[in-house]
Each structure stands twice: as C-alpha cells, then as structure tokens.
C-alpha positions in Angstrom: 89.3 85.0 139.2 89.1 81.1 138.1 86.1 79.7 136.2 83.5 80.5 134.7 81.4 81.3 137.8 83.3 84.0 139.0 83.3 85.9 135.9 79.5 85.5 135.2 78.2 86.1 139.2 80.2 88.1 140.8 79.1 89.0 144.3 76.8 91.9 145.6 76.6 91.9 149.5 79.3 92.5 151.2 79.5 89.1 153.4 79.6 87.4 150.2 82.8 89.2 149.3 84.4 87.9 151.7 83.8 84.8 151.6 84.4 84.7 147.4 87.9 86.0 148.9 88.3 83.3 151.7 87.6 80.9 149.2 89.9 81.8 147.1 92.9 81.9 149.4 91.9 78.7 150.9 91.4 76.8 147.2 95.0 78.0 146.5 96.7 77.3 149.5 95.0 73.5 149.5 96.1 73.2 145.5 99.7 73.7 146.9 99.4 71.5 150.1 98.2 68.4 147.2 100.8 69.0 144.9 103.3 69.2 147.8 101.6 65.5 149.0 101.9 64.3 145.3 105.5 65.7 144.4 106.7 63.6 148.2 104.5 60.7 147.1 106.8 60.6 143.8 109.8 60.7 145.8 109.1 57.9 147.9 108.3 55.8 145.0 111.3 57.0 143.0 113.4 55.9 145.9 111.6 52.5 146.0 112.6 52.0 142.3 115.7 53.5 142.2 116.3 50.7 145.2 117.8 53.3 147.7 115.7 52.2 150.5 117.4 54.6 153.7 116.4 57.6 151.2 112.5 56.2 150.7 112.5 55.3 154.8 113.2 59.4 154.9 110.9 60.8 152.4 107.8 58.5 153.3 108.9 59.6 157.0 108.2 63.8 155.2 105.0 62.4 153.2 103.6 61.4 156.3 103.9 64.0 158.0 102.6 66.3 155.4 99.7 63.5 154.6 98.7 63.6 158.4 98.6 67.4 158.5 96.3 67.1 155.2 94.2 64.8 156.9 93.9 67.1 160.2 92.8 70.0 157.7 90.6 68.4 156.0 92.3 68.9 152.5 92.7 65.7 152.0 90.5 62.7 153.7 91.7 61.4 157.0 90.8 57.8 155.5 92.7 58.9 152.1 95.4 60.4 153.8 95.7 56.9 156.1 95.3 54.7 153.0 98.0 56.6 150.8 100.7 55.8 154.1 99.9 52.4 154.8 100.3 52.1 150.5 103.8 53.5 150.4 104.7 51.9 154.0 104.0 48.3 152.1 106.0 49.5 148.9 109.0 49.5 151.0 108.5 46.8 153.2 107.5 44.5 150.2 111.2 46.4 148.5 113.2 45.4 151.7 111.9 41.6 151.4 112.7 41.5 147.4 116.2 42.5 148.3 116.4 40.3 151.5 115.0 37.6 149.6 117.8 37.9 147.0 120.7 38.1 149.4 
C-alpha cells in the first residue's frame, strides 16, 4: 500500500476492494507508461544535442508513438501529449537549419 490513505482507511465492502486493487494496478502501470514517455523524451533531446540528427528522427519517431498511445489512454493529455511532439518535432527541425545554416 502507498500513502497515507491506504494505511489509515482501508476498505470494508467488498466492491470497494476491488476497486482499491484496480487502482492500484492502473496507478502503477501509468507511473511506468510516464517514465517510459520521459526516459524517450530524453533521448530525443540527447540526440539533438549530441547533433546526431538520423538517431533523434528515430527516437522522436518511438516517443510518438508511445506519446499518442498515452494520449488514447488517457494517461497523459491528448493536448499534452500533442504539445510535447510538435516541441521535440521543432527541436529537430530548428537543429537541421542550425547545421544547414552553417554548411
């Protein structure tokens, strides 16, 4: 059991059981789906940085996918989900003109 909550009220009735349980499962599986979306976001930026712009192409390709699958599940906000893509899609298309610029 997390928190406080849990340890204080557990409950009594057996429809609230369940859903303490369902709730439960689902607050862990979302806590990994968010750090999955944050640990791709990193890579994607890393990329940008690092200057290796065929890798960042790939990994925002992945974090889109997995931001989009957020958003359908409502672990994330669509409109979060939409704004975090269209921020790393202009990272790499404002890299690609800082190196087109300098060739």
């Amino acid at each position: 059991m997390v928190g406080s909550a849990h340890a204080t009220c557990m409950p009594h009735t057996k429809s609230a059981k369940k859903r303490l349980r369902q709730s439960l499962e689902r607050r862990t599986q979302n806590r990994a789906t968010k750090s999955a979306i944050k640990t791709q976001i990193r890579k994607v930026r890393a990329a940008v940085t690092a200057g290796d712009l065929a890798t960042a192409q790939t990994e925002l390709q992945l974090a889109t996918k997995k931001l989009d699958r957020a958003g359908a599940k409502r672990v994330i906000h669509p409109n979060a989900a939409s704004r975090t893509k269209s921020r790393l899609a202009h990272l790499i298309v404002a890299a690609k003109t800082k190196t087109t610029a300098k060739a």
